[in-house]
MIGURO-600004 format. One record per residue: residue in one letter; x, y, z of N, C-alpha, C in turn. Coordinates in steps of 0.05 Angstrom, whole numbers, plus 5000, padded with zeros to 4 digits. Layout:
aXYZXYZXYZ...
This chain:
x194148735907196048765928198548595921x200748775924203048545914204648555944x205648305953208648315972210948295961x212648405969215548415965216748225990x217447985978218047645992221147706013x222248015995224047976010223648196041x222448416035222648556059220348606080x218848316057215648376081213548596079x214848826060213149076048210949006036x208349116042206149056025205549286007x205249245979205049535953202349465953x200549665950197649705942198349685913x196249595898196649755866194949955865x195250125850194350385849191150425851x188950255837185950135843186250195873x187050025889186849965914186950265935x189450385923190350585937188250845933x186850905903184651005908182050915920x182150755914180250665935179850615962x181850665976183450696003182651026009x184051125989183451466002180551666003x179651505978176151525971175351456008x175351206019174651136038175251336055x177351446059178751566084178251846090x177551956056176952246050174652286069x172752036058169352056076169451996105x171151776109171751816141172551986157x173852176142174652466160174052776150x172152686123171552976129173753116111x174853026094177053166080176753246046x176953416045176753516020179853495994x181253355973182953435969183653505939x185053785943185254025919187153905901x187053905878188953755865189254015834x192154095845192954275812192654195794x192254315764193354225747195154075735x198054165750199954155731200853805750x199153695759199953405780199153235761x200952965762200352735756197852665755x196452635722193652555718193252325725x194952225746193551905768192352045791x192852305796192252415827189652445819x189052605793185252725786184052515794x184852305795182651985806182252055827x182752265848182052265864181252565887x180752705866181352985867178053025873x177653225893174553385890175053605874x176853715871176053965855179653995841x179753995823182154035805181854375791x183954455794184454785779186654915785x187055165780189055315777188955435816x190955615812191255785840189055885850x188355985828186156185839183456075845x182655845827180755635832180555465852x183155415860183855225887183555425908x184155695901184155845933180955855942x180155905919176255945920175355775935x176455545927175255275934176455255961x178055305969179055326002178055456011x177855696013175355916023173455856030x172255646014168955646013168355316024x170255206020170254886040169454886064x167254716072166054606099167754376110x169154246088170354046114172354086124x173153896139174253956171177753946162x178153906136180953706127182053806098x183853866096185053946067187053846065x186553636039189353436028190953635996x192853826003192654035979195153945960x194653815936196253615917196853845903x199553955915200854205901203354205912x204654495917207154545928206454765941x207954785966208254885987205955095993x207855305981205755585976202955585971x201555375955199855365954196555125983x199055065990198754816010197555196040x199855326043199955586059198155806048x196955766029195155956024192455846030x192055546028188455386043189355376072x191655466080191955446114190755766119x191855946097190656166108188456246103x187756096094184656146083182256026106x183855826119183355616134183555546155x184455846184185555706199184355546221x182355496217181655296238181554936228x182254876197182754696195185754576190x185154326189187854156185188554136154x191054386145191754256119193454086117x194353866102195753746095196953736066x200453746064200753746035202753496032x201753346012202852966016205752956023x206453186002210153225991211553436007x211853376029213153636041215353776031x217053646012219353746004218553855971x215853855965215253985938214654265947x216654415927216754695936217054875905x216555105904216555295886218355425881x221455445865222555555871222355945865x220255925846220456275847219456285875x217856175880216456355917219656485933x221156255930223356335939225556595930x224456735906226056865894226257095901x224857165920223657365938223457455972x223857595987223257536011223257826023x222357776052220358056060221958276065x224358186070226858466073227258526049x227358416027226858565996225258675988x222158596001220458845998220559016015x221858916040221559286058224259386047x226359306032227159486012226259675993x224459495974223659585953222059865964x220859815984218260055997219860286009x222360286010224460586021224760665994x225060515970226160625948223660695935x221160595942218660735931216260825941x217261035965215360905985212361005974x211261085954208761125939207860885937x208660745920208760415910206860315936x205060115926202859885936205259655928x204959425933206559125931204159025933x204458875899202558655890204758425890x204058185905204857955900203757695895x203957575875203257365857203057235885x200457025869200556805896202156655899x203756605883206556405875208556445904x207756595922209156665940209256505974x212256565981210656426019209856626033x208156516055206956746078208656986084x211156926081212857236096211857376073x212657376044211657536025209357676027x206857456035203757596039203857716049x204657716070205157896094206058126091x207458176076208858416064206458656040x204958556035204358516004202458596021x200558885999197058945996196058805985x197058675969194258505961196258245946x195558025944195957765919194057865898x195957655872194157695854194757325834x193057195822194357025802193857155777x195056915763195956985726192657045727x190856985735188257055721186957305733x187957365749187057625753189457935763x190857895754193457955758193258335750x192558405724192158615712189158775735x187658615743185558675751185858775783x187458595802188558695823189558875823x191758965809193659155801191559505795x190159455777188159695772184759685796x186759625808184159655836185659735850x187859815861189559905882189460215866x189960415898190160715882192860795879x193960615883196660695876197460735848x199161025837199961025816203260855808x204460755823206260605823206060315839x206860105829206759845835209059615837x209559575862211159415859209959135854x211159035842209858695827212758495835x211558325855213558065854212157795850x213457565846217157575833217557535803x215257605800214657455760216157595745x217657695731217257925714216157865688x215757655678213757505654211157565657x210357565682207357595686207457925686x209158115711209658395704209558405668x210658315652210958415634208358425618x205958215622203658135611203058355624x202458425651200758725651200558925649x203558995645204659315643201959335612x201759305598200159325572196659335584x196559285605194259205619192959555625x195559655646194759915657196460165654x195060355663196360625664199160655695x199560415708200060455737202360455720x205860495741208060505740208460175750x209759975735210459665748212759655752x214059685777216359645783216959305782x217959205781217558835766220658715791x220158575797221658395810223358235788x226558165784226457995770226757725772x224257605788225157275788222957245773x222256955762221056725745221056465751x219756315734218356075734221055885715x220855815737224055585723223055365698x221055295706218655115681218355325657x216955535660216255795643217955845626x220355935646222056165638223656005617x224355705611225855595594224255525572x222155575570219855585548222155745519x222355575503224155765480221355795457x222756115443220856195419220755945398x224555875398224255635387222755405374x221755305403220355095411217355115405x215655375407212755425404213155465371x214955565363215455605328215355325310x216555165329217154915311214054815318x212454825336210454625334207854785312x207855115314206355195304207455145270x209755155259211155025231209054795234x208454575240207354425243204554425243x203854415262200654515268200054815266x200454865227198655175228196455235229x194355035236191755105237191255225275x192555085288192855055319192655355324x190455395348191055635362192955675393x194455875390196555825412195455895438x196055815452194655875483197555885502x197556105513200456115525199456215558x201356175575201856165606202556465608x202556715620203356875628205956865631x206756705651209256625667211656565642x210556555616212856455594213956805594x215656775575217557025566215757225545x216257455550215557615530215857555507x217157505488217157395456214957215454x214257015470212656775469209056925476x209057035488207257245492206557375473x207957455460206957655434206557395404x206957165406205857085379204456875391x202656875420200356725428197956825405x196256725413193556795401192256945428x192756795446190956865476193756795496x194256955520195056905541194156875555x193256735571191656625600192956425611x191156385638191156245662191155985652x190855725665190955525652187055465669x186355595683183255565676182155705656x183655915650182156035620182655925593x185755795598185255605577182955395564x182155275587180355055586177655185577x176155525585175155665570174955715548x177755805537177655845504177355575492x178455325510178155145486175655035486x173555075510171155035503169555225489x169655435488169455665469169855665445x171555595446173055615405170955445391x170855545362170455425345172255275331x174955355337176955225333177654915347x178654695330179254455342182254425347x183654425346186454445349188354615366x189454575387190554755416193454715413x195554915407197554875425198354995450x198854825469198754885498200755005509x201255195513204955355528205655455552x205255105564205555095600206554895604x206254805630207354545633205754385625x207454185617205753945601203753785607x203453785630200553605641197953775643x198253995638195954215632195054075594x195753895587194753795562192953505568x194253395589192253215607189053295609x189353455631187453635639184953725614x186353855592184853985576184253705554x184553525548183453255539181253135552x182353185576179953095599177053265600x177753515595174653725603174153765567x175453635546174953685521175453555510x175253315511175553115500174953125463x173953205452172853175420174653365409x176453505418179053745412181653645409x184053725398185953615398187953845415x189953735437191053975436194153825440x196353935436199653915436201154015452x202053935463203554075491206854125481x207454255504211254295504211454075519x214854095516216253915531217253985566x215254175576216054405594215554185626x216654035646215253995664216854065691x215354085713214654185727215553915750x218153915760218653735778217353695806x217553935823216253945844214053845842x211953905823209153815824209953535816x210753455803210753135801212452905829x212953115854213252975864210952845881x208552845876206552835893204852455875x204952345887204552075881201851975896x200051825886197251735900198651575928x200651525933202151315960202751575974x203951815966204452035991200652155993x200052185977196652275989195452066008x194951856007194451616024195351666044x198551666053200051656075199051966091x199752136075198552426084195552436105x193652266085190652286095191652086118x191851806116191851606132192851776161x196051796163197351916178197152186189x195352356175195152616178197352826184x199952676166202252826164203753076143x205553226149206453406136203853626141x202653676162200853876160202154066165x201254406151201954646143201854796174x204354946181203055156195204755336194x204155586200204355856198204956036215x207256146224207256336248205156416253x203556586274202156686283202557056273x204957076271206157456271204657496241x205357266215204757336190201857296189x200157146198197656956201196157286177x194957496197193157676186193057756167x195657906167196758046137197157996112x198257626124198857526090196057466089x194157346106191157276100189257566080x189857756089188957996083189058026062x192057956041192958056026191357775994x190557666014189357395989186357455996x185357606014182657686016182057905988x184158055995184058185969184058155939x185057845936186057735913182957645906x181857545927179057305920176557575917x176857785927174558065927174958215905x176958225892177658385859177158065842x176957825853176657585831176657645796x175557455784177557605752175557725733
């Protein structure tokens, strides 16, 4: 414990502060989801760490009474909808996604005059008005798979068009593609994966969906960043280069430790605004909790029911 002499503030050191929320988690019954792509100080205190689609599972299927969801926004509004009779909480209220934003529901009841055949798949990357709009969600890991379960022969897909572009190769459907992206992703240069593979040519490339087409085509494998952690327990191969955000190389050290893997220089601000002192305050306080109009509640819920029933 340190004081600050001048303003009377007491700082936990970070020991303390998990050990504070460990306490608090069991005192109330709270469960808390921790992404990937977060500060590998938060996993100290994480029940269940994964991707979107892993964290939604895990919301779904949670008994306790409390959800502390160490992410950004959208994803904080998808364990509310999964959830609504509990209390979510997301530490960082101002950590937000900006593709979710790249999109919104009067653009898809556009898009649906101009096609009105077209189903609307939207990435979970999205906020509730979107769900709401949308037959079904889909994530990077099951993305191609949602898409060829709908009977629609035309598809509208938002807001990726990196991820659209990974599935059009997937199916026979028509993908009409939204064009927003992943501001982390989308600055991913061929460049940059070229110079490390110059380097490490033994390395197998493991790339993000959400990167650009060029980067996509000289992966070895495109996947999720839980399928990553698959192949690299899979491989016979020792050597990973990683083509996401950079703390997804944390992560995969951690569940593989005897492997080597190399990351980009790609990160992911919003998620790093989430600190073990805003989770504390969050649990302690039981502040920044999620809620949801009531008009969108069903529809967007519906549309991630569908996401978790086609699973990957």
């Amino acid at each position: 414990m340190i004081k600050d002499d001048d303003s009377g503030v007491v700082f936990l050191k970070d020991g303390e502060i998990i050990n504070e929320i460990k306490r608090l988690k069991k005192e109330k019954n709270a469960i808390i989801l921790v992404h990937n792509y977060q500060n590998k100080k938060i996993y100290k205190v994480a029940d269940i760490i994964g991707d979107s689609f892993e964290l939604s599972k895990a919301a779904a299927a949670t008994s306790s009474k409390m959800i502390v969801f160490c992410g950004v926004d959208f994803m904080a509004e998808t364990a509310k909808l999964l959830n609504p009779e509990k209390k979510v909480l997301l530490p960082e209220s101002s950590a937000s996604c900006p593709m979710a934003k790249m999109i919104c529901s009067e653009e898809i009841k556009e898009l649906r005059k101009q096609h009105p055949k077209a189903a609307v798949v939207s990435y979970v990357n999205t906020n509730a008005e979107t769900k709401a709009e949308s037959d079904a969600c889909c994530t990077s890991a099951n993305a191609a798979k949602v898409v060829n379960s709908l009977p629609n022969a035309e598809i509208i897909f938002v807001p990726d068009k990196n991820l659209a572009d990974f599935v059009k190769p997937k199916t026979e459907k028509k993908i009409i593609a939204w064009p927003g992206f992943c501001c982390v992703h989308d600055r991913i240069s061929l460049e940059q994966v070229q110079e490390i593979k110059n380097k490490r040519k033994n390395a197998v490339v493991l790339a993000h969906p959400e990167c650009r087409k060029e980067i996509q085509e000289i992966a070895d494998f495109v996947c999720s960043t839980s399928q990553m952690i698959s192949k690299a327990k899979e491989s016979e191969e020792k050597e990973f280069i990683i083509v996401t955000e950079k703390n997804m190389v944390s992560r995969l050290m951690k569940e593989v430790p005897e492997k080597r893997f190399y990351g980009i220089n790609a990160v992911c601000r919003q998620m790093k605004k989430t600190t073990l002192q805003s989770v504390l305050d969050a649990l302690k306080h039981e502040k920044n909790e999620v809620k949801i109009p009531k008009r969108l509640f069903q529809q967007a819920r519906n549309a991630l029911e569908k996401m978790l029933e086609v699973g990957v």
